[in-house]
Backbone as ProteinMPNN parsed JSONL, in Angstrom:
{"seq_chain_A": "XXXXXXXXXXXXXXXXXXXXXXXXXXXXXXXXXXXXXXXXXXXXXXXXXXXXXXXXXXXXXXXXXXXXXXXXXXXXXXXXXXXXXXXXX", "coords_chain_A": {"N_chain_A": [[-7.792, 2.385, 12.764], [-5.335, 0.806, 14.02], [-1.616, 0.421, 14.029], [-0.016, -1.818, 13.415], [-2.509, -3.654, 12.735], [-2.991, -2.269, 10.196], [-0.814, -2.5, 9.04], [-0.106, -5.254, 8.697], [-2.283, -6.153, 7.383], [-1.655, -4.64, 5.089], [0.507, -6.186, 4.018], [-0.93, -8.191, 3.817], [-2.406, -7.812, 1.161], [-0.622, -7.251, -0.325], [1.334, -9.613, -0.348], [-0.717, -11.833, -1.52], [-1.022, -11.077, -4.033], [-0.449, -12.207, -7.144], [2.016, -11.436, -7.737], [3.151, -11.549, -6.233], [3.304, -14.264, -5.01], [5.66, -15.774, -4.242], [5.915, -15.228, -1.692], [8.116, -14.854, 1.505], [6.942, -15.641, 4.478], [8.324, -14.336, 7.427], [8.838, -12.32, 6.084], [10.202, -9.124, 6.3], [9.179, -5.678, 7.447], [10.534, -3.509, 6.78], [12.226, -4.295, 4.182], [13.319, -4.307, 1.16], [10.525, -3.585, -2.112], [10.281, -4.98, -4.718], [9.134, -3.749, -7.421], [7.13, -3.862, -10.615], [6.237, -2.101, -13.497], [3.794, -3.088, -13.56], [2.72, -4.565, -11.905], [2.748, -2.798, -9.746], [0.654, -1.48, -10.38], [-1.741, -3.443, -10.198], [-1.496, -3.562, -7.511], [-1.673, -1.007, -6.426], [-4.768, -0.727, -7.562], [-5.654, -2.431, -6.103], [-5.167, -1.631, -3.635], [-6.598, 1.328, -3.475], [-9.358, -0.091, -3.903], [-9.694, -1.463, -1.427], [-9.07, 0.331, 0.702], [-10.924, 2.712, -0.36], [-9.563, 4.601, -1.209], [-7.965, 7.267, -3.369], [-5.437, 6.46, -5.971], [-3.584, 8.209, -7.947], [-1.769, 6.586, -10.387], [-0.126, 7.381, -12.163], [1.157, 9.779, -11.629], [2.572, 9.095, -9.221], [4.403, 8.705, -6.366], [7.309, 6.893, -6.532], [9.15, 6.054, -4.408], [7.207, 5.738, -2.643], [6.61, 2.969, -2.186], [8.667, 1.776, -2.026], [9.116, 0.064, 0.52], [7.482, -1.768, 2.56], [6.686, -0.429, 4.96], [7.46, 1.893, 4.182], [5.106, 1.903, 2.228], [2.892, 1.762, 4.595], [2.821, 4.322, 5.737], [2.461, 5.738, 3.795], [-0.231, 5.167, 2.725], [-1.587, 5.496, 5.214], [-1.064, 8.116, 5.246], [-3.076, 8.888, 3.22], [-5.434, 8.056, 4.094], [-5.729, 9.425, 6.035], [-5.985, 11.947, 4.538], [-8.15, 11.214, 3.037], [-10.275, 11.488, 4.87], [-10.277, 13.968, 5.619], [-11.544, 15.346, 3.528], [-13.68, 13.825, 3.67], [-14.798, 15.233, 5.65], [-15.129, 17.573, 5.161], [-13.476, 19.383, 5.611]], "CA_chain_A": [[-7.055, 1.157, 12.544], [-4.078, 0.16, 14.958], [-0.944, 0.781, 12.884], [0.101, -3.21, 13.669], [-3.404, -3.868, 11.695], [-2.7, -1.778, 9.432], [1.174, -3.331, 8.632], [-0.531, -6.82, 8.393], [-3.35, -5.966, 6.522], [-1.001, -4.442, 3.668], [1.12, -7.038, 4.032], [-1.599, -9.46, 3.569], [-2.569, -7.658, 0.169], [1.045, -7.834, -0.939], [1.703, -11.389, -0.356], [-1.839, -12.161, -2.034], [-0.596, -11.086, -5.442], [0.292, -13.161, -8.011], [3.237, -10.942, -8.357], [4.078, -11.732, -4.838], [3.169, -15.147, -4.344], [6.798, -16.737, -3.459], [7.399, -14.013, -0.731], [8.342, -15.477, 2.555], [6.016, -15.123, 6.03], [8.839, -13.266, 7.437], [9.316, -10.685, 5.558], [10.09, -7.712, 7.206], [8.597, -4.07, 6.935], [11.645, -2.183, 6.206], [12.639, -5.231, 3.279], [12.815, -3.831, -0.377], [9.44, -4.294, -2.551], [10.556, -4.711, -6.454], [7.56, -3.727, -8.259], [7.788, -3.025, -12.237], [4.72, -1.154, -13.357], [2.296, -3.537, -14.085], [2.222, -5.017, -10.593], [2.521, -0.993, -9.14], [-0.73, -0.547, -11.545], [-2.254, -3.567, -10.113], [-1.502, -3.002, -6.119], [-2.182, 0.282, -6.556], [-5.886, -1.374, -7.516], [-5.634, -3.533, -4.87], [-4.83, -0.352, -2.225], [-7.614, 1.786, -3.793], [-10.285, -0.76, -3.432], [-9.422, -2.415, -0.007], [-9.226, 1.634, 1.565], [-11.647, 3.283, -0.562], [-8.98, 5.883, -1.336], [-7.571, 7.132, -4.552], [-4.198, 6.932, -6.272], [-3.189, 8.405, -9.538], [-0.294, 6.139, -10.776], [0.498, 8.582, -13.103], [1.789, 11.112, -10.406], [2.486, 8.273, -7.69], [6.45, 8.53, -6.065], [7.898, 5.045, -6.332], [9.632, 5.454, -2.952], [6.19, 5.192, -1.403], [6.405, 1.553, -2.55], [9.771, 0.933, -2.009], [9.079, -1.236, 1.363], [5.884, -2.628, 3.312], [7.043, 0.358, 6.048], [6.886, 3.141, 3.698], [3.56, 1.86, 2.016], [2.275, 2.003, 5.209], [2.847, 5.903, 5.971], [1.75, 6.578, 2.553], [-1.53, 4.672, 2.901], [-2.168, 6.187, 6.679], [-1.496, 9.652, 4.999], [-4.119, 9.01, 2.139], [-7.095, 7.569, 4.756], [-6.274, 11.01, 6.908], [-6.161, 12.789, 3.695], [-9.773, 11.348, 2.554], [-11.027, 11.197, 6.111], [-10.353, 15.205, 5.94], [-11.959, 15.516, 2.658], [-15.074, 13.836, 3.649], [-15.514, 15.649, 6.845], [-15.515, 18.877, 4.377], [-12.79, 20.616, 5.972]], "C_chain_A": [[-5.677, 1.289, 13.191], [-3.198, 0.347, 13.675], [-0.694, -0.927, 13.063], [-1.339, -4.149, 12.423], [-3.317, -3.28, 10.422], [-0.882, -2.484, 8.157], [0.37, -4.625, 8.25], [-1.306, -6.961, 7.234], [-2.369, -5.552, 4.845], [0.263, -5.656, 2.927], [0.398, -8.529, 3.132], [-2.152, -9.181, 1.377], [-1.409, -7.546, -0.767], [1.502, -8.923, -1.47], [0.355, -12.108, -1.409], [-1.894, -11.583, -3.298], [0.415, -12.25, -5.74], [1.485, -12.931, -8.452], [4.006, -11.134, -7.023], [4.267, -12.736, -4.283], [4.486, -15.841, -3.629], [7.184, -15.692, -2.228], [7.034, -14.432, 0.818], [7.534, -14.557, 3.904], [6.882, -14.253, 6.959], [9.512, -12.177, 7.252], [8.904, -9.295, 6.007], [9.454, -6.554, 6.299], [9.336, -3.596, 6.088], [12.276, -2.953, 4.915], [12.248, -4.344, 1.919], [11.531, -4.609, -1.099], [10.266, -4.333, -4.148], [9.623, -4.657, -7.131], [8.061, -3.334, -10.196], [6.647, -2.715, -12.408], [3.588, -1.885, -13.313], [2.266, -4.058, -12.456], [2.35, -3.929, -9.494], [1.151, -0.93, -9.825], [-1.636, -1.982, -10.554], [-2.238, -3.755, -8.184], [-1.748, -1.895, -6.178], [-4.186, 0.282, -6.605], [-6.463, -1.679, -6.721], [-5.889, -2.64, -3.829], [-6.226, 0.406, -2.25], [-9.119, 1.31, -3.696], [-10.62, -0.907, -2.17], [-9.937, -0.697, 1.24], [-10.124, 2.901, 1.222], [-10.705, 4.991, -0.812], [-8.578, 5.952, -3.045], [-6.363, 7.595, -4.981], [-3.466, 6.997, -7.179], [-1.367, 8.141, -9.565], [0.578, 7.176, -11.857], [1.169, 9.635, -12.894], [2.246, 10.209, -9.371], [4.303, 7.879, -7.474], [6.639, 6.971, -5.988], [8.3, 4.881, -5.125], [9.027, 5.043, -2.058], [5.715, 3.531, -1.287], [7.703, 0.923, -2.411], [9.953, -0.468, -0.552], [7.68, -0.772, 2.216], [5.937, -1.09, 4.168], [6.656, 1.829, 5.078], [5.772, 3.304, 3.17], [2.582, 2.139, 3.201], [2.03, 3.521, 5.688], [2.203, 6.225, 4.631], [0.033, 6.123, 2.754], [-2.4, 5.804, 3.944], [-2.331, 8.019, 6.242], [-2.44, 9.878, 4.212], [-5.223, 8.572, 2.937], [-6.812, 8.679, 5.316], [-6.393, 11.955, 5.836], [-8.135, 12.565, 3.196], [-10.849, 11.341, 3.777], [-11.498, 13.337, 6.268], [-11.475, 15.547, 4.947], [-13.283, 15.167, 2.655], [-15.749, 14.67, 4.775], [-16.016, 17.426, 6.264], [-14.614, 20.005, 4.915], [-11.64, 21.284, 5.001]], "O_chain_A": [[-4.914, 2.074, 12.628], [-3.673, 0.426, 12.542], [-1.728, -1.401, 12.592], [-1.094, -5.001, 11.569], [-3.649, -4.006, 9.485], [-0.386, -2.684, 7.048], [0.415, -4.807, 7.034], [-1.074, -7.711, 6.286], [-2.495, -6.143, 3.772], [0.673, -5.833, 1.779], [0.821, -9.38, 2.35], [-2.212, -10.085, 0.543], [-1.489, -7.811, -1.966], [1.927, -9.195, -2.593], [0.742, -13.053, -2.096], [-3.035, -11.586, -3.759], [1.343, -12.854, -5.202], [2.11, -13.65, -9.233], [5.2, -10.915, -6.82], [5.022, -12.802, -3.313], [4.353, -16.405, -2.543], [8.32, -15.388, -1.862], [5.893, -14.359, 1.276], [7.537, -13.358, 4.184], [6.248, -13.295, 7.402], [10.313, -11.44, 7.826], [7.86, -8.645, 6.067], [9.272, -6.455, 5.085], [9.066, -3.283, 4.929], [13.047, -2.169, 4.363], [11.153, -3.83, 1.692], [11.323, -5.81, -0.92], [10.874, -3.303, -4.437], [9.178, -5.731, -7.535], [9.014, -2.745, -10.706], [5.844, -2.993, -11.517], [2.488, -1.396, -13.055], [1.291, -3.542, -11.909], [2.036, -4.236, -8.345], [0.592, 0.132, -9.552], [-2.525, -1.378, -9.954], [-3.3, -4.175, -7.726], [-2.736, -1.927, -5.445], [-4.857, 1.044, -5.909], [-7.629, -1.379, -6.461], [-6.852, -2.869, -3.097], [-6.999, 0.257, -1.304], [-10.018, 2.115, -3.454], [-11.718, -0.545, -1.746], [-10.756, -0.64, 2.157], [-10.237, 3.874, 1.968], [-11.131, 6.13, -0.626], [-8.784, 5.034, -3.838], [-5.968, 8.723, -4.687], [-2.671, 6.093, -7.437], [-0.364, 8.751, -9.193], [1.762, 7.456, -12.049], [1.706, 10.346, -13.743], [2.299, 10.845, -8.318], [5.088, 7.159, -8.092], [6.01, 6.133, -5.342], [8.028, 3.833, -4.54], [9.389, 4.394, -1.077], [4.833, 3.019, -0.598], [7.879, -0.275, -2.63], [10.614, -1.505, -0.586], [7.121, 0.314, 2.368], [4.906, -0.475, 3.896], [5.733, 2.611, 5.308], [5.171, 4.371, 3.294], [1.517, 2.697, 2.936], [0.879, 3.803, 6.022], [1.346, 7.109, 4.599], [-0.8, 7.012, 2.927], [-3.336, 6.569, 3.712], [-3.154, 8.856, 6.612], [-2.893, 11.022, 4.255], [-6.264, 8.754, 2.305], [-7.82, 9.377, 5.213], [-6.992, 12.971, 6.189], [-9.021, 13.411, 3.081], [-12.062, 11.205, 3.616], [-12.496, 13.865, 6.759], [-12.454, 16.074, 5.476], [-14.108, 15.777, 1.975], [-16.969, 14.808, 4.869], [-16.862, 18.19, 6.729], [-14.83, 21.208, 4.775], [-11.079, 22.328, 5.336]]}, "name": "protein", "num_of_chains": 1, "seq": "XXXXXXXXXXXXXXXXXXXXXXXXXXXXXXXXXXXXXXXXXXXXXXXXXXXXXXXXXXXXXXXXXXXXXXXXXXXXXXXXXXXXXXXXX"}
């Protein structure tokens, strides 16, 4: 996945919460996210589904949620993390 697809795509599951609905078409990457737990508990859902990865909120750094830009490095490191994991290495 293109990192550009990737940015959109999380973007698109962002904006497509009910905890996100007023948030403007250009809103940048690097823009603060304000999450309070329950909408971290249910993007977190949202992430885990959509990428088939898994991510214990219970251990999960907040900064990796602090904007669209850093979700995206965290994401990209959890599909090469389960991409490693299935290849059995």
């Amino acid at each position: 996945m293109e990192q550009p697809d990737l940015r959109q795509e999380l973007k698109e599951i962002v904006s497509s919460s009910c905890f996100f609905s007023g948030m403007q078409e250009e809103w940048g990457s690097s823009e603060p996210l304000v999450l309070d737990s329950m909408s971290l508990i249910i993007l977190i859902d949202a992430l885990e589904e959509r990428f088939a990865i898994s991510i214990d909120y219970r251990h999960v750094d907040l900064r990796h949620f602090e904007s669209l830009e850093r979700m995206e490095h965290f994401i990209r490191a959890k599909l090469d993390e389960s991409h490693i994991v299935r290849e059995g290495r």
